[in-house]
C-alpha positions as CSV (number, residue, x, y, z in Angstrom):
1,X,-24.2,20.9,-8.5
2,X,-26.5,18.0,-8.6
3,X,-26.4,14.5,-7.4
4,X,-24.0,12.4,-8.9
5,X,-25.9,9.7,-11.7
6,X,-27.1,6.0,-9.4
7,X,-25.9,8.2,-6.3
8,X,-28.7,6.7,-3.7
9,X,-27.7,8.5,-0.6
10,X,-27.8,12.3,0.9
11,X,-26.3,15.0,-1.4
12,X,-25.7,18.6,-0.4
13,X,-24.8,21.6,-1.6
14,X,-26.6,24.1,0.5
15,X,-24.7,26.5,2.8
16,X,-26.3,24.7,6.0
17,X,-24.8,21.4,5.3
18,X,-21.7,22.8,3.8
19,X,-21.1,24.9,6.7
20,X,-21.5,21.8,9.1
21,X,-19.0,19.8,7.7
22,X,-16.6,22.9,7.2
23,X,-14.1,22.3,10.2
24,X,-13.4,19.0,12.2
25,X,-10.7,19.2,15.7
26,X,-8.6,21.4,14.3
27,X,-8.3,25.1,13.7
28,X,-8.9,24.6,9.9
29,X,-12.3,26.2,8.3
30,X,-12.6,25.4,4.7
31,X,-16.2,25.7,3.2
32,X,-16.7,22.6,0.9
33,X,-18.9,22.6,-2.6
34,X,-20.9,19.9,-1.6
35,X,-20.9,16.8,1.2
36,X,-21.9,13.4,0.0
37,X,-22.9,10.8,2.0
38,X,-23.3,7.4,0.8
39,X,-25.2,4.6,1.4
40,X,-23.4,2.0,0.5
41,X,-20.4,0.6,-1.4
42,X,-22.2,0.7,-4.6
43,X,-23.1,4.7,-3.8
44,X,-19.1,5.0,-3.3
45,X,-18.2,3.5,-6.6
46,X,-21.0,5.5,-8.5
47,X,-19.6,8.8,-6.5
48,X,-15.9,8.0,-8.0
49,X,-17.0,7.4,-11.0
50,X,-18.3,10.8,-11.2
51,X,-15.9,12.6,-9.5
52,X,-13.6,11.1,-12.2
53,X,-15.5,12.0,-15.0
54,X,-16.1,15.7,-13.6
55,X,-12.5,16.1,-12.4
56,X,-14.1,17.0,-9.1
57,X,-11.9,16.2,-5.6
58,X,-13.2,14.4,-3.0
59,X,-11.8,14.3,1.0
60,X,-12.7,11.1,3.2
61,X,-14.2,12.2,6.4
62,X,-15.5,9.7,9.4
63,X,-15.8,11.3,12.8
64,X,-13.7,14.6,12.1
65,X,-11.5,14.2,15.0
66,X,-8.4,15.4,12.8
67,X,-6.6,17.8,14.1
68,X,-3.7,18.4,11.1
69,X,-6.7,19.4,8.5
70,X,-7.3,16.0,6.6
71,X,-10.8,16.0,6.8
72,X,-11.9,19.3,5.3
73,X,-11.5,20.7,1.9
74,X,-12.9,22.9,-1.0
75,X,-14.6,20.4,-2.9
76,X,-16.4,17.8,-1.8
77,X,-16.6,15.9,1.0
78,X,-17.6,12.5,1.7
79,X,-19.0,11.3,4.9
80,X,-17.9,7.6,5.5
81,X,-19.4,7.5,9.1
82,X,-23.0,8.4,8.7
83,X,-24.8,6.3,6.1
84,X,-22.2,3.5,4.9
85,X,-23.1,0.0,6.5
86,X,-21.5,-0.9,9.5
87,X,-20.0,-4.7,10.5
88,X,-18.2,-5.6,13.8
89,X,-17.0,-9.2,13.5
90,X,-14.8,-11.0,15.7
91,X,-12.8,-14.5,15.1
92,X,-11.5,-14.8,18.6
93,X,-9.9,-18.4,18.1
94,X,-7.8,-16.1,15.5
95,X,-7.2,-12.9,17.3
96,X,-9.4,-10.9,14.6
97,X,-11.8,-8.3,13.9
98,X,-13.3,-7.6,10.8
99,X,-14.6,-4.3,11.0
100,X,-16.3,-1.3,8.3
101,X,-14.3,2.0,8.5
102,X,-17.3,3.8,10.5
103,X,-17.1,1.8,13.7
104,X,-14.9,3.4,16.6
105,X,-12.2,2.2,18.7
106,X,-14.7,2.0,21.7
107,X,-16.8,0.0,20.0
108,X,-14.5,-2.4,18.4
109,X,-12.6,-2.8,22.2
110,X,-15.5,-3.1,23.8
111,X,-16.5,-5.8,21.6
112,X,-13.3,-7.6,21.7
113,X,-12.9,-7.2,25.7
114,X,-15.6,-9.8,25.9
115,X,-12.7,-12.7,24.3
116,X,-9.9,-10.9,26.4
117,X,-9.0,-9.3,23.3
118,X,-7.8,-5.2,22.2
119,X,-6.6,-3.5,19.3
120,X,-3.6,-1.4,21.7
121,X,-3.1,1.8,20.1
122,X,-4.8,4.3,22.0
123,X,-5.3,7.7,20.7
124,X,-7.0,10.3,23.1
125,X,-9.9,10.4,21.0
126,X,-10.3,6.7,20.2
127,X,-14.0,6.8,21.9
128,X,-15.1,8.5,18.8
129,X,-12.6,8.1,16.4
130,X,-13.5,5.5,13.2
131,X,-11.3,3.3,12.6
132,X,-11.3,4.5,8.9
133,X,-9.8,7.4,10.5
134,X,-7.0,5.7,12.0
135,X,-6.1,3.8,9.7
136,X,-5.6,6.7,7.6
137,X,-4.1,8.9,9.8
138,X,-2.1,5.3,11.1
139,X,-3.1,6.5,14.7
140,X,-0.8,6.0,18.1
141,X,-1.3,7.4,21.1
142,X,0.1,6.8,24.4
143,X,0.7,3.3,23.9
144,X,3.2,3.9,21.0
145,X,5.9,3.4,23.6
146,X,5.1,-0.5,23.5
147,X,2.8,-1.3,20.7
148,X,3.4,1.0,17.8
149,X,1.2,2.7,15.6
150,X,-1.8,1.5,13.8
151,X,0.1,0.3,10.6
152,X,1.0,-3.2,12.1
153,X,-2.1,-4.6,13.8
154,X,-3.8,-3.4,10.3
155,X,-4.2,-7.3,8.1
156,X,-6.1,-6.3,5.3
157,X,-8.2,-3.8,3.7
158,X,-11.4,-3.0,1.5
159,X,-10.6,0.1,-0.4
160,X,-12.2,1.6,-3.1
161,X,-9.9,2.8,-5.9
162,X,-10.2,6.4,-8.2
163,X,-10.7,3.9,-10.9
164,X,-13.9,2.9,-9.0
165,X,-13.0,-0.7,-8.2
166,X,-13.0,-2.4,-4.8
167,X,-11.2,-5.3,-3.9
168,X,-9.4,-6.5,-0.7
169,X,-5.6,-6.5,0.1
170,X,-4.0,-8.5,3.0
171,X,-0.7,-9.1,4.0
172,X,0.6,-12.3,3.1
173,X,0.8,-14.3,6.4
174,X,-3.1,-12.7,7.1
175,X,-4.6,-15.0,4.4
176,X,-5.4,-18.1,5.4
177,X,-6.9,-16.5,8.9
178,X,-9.2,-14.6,6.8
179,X,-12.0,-16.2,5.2
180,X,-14.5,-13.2,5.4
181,X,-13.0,-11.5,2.1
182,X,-15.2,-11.3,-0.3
183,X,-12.4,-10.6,-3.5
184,X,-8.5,-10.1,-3.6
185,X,-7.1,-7.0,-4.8
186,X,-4.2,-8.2,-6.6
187,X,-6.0,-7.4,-10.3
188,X,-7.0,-3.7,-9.4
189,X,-5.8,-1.3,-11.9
190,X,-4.7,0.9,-9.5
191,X,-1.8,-1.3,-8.1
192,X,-1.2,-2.6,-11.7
193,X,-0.6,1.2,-12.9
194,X,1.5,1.2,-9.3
195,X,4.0,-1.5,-10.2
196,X,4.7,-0.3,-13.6
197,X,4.7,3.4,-12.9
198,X,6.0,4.5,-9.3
199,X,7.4,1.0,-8.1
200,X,10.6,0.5,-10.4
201,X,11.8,4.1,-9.5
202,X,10.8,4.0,-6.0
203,X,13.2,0.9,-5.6
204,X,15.7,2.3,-7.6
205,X,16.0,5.5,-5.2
206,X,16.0,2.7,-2.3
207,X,19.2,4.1,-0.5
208,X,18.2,7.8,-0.8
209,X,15.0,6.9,0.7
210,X,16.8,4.5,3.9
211,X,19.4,7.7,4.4
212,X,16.8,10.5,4.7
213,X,13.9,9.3,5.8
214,X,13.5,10.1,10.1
215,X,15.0,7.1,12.0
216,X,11.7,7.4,14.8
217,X,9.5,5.4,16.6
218,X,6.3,6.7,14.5
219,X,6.2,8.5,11.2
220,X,2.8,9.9,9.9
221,X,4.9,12.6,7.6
222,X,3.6,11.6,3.8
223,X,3.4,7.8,2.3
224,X,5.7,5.1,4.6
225,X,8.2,4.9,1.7
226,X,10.7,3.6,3.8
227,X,8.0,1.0,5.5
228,X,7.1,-0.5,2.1
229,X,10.8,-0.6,1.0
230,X,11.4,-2.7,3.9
231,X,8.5,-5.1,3.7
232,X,7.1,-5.0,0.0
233,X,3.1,-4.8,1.1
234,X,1.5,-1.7,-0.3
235,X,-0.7,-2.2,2.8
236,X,2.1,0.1,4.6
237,X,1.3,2.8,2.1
238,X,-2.2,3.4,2.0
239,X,-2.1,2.8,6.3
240,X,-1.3,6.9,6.9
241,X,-1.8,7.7,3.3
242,X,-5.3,10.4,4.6
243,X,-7.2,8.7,1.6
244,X,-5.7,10.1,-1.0
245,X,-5.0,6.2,-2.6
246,X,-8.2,5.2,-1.7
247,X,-11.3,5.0,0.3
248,X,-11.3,2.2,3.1
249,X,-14.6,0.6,3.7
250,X,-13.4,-2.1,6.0
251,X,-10.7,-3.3,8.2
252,X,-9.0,-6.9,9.0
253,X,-7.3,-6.2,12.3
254,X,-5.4,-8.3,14.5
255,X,-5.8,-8.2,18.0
256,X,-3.9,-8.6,21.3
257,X,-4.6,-10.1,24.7
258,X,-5.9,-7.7,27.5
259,X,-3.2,-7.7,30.0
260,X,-3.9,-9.6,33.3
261,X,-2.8,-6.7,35.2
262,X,-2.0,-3.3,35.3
263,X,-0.7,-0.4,37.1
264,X,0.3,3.2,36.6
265,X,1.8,6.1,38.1
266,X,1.2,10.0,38.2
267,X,5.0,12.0,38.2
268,X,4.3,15.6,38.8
269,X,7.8,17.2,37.7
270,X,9.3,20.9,38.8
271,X,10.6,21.4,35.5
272,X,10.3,20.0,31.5
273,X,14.3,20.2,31.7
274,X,13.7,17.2,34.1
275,X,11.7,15.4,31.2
276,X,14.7,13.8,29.4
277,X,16.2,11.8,32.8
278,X,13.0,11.1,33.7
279,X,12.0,9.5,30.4
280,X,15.0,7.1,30.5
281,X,14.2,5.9,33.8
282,X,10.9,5.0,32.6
283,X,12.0,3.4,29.2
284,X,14.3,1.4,31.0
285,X,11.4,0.0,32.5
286,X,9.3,-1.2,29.6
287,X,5.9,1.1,30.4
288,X,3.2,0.5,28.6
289,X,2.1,4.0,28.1
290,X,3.6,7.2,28.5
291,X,1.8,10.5,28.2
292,X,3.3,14.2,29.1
293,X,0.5,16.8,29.8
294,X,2.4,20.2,30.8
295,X,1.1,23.4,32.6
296,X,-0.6,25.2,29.9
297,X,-3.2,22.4,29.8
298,X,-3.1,21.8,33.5
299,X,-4.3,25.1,34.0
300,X,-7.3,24.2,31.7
301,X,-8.8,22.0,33.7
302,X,-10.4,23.8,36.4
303,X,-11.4,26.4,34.0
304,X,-13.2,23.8,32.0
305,X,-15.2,22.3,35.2
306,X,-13.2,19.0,35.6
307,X,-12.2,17.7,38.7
308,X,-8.6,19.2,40.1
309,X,-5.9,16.3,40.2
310,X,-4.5,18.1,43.4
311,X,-1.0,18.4,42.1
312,X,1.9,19.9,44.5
313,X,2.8,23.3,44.3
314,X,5.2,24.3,41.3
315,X,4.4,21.7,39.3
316,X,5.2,22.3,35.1
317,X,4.4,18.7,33.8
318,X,2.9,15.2,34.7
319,X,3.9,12.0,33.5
320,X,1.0,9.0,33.2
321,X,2.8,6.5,33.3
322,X,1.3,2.3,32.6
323,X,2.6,-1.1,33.3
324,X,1.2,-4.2,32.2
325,X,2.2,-7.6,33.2
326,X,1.0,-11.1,33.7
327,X,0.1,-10.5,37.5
328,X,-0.6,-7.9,39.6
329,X,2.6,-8.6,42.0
330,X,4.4,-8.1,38.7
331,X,2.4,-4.8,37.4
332,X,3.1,-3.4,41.6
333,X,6.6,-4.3,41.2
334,X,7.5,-2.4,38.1
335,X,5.6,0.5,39.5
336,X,7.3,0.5,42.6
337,X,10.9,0.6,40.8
338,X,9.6,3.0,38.8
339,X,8.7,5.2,41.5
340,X,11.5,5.0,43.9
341,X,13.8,5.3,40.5
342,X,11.9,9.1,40.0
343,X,11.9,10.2,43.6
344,X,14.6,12.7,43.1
345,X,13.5,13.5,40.1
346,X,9.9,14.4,40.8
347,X,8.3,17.0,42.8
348,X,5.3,13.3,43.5
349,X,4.6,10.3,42.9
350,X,1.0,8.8,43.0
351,X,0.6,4.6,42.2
352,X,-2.2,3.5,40.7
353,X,-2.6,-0.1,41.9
354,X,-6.7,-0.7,40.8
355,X,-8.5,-0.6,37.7
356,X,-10.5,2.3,39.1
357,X,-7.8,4.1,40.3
358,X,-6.0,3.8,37.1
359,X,-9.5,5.0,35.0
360,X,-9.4,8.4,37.5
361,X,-5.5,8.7,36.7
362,X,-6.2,8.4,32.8
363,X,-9.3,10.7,32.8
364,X,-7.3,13.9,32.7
365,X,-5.2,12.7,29.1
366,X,-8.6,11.4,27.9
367,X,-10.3,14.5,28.1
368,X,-8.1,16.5,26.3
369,X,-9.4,16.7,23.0
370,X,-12.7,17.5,24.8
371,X,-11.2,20.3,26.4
372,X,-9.4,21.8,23.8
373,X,-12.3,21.8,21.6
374,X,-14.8,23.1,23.9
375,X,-13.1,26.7,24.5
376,X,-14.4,29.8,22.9
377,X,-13.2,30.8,19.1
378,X,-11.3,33.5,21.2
379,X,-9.1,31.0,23.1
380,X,-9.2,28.2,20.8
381,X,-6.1,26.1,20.2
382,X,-3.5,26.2,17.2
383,X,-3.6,22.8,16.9
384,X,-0.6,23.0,13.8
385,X,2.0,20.8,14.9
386,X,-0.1,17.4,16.3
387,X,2.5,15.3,17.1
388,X,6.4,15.7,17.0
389,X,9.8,13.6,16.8
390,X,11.9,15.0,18.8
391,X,15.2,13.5,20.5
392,X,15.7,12.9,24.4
393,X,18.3,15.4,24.8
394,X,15.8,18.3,23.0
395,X,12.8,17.5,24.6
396,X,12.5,19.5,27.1
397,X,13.3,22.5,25.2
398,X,11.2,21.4,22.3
C-alpha cells in the first residue's frame, strides 16, 4: 500500500510502525494496514479523498488514552496528534479557547488559568488526553457531578467530512463571540445528505427515541439522538460520535471561572453497601467532584511504588470528595457538613482545606490510568466496561 496521491506527511505500512500504533489504554490489540500521519488540513482532505476512492476505513487516533477500543482498528489509522498544526488561542473577555484537536487538557488549562479561566470536565487522563479525543469520546470525569460532560462547553467545530470538505459548525448563540472561523459549515454535503436522508425519520421516531433512551446524568452509548432531538444542533452528534461523522481539527470551547476556593474530603468506607447513603449525603451538598476508588485498586498502589494514603484498617472504598465556592469560609463550611453528615457512615474522614493538601488527596485518582497501564500483560486490566449508569439503590452491588 503506498502513499495516498498529494499525501505530504509520514505513511506506514511496515510491521514496526503498525505494531506501535496497534493498542492504545485498553486491552484491545488490533494490527492496522497502515498509520498515516498528516501534516496538515490539506494532507487530511487528500487522505479522505483516497480512502474514499479505495473504499479503505480510517480510525482517528490523538493520544490513545481510550480505553473502550476507539482508537485501533484493521485498516488504517490516522494520527491527529503528531504532525497536524497545533493552535491555543484564548478570548478571555469572552470566556473562549480556540484550540486544534492535538492540544491536551493540561495544556489548554494551564493556558487558560493565567485569565482565571478552565474547561471543568476532568477526566483522569486529561494531562495527556487531546481534546480531539474528548470531544469524541464527549469526556467527563469526576466533575460530571456539577459540570457535565464535554458536549456542552463544546461551541463549535472544524471537521473534516468523508466527502473531503471542511468547514466550521457552531451553535447558534456561539456566533457572534467567534470571529476566528475561517468558513461556516452550513453548505457541507454531508449535513445536506443529513437533512434529507436521516433527519425527517429521526424526528418522526421522536417519542420512541424520548421513551427508550437512558434517563442519566451522562450518555456516551452511540450518537446523542435524544440530545439533538432536544436542541436541533448536529453539534450534539458528532460530540461522542468516536469520529466516525468526521475528523475534528479544531475546537471553540467555552470556558468557566476557576473557583475562588476549594476544599475536599477523603471518606474511607467499611463497605460499598454503605455507598448509596453515603452518596446522598454528598449530593445533597452540591460537591464539585465525586470519585469512588475501591479496594482492588487500593491494593495497587503500594505494589506500583506510590505513596500509601494510610487508610484505617478494613477499609473497601474511598470517596474524593470537592467543594468549590466563592470563599474559603464557604468551601470549609460545606466540607465540614459534609463530614460530620458521613461520620457514622465512614470508617474516616480526612479535610482537605489547602491547595496542596487537596493536590496530595487527588494524586491517588489521577494516577490511575498510569497504574493500570503500567502492570505486566499477565496482570493487565479488562478495561471492557469504562464507565457505567447505574442507579443509587444498585450501586453498591453493581
Amino acid at each position: 500500500m503506498s502513499a495516498p496521491p498529494g499525501f505530504r506527511g509520514c505513511f506506514r505500512n511496515d510491521l514496526r510502525a503498525r505494531a506501535a500504533y496497534a493498542e492504545s489504554a485498553g486491552i484491545y490489540r488490533v494490527v492496522p494496514a497502515a498509520v498515516a500521519v498528516p501534516a496538515n488540513l490539506a494532507d487530511l482532505i487528500a487522505l479522505t479523498a483516497w480512502a474514499r476512492a479505495e473504499g479503505r476505513h480510517l480510525t482517528p487516533r490523538g493520544a490513545g488514552s481510550s480505553i473502550p477500543g476507539s482508537a485501533v482498528g484493521e485498516d488504517v489509522i490516522v494520527d491527529l496528534r503528531e504532525g497536524m498544526p497545533r493552535r491555543l488561542d484564548i478570548a478571555p473577555e469572552r470566556r473562549l479557547a480556540i484550540t486544534s484537536a492535538n492540544v491536551s487538557l493540561g495544556e489548554l488549562n494551564q493556558r487558560a488559568a493565567r485569565f482565571g479561566l478552565r474547561l471543568p470536565p476532568d477526566p483522569s487522563s486529561g494531562a495527556w488526553a487531546t481534546l480531539g479525543g474528548m470531544v469524541a469520546c464527549n469526556a467527563a470525569g469526576a466533575r460530571s457531578v456539577r459540570y457535565g460532560s464535554v458536549r456542552p462547553w463544546v461551541l463549535g467545530l472544524e471537521l473534516v467530512t468523508a466527502d473531503g470538505e471542511t468547514g466550521w459548525l457552531w451553535r447558534e448563540a456561539a456566533r457572534p463571540a467567534a470571529p476566528q472561523a475561517r468558513s461556516d459549515g452550513g453548505s457541507l454535503a454531508a449535513l445536506e445528505r443529513f437533512e434529507a436522508d436521516a433527519a425527517p425519520a429521526l424526528r418522526a421516531a421522536a417519542e420512541l427515541v424520548r421513551a427508550r433512551f437512558p434517563r442519566v446524568r451522562k450518555n456516551s452509548s452511540g450518537y446523542a439522538l435524544d440530545r439533538w432531538l432536544e436542541s436541533g444542533d448536529v453539534l450534539d452528534l458528532l460530540v461522542g460520535a468516536e469520529g466516525t461523522l468526521g475528523f475534528v481539527t479544531t475546537i471553540a470551547w467555552r470556558l468557566d471561572p476557576l473557583p475562588p476556593a476549594r476544599a475536599a474530603l477523603r471518606v474511607a468506607l467499611a463497605s460499598l453497601d454503605d455507598l448509596e447513603a453515603a452518596v446522598r449525603v454528598l449530593a445533597a451538598l452540591e460537591p464539585s467532584a465525586v470519585e469512588l476508588l475501591d479496594r482492588t485498586f487500593l491494593d495497587l498502589i503500594g505494589r506500583a511504588g506510590r505513596e500509601s494514603p494510610g487508610l484505617p484498617g478494613g477499609t473497601q472504598a474511598i470517596l474524593l470528595v470537592e467543594f468549590e465556592a466563592e470563599t474559603g469560609a464557604a468551601a470549609r463550611s460545606r466540607a465540614g457538613d459534609a463530614a460530620r453528615s458521613l461520620k457514622d457512615l465512614a470508617l474516616e474522614v480526612v479535610t482537605a482545606l489547602t491547595p496542596e493538601e487537596e493536590r496530595r488527596l487527588w494524586t491517588l485518582r489521577h494516577a490511575a490510568s498510569p497504574i493500570l497501564a503500567s502492570l505486566p500483560p499477565s496482570r493487565r486490566s479488562l478495561q471492557v466496561i469504562e464507565d457505567g449508569c447505574v442507579p443509587l439503590p444498585n450501586l453498591g452491588r453493581y
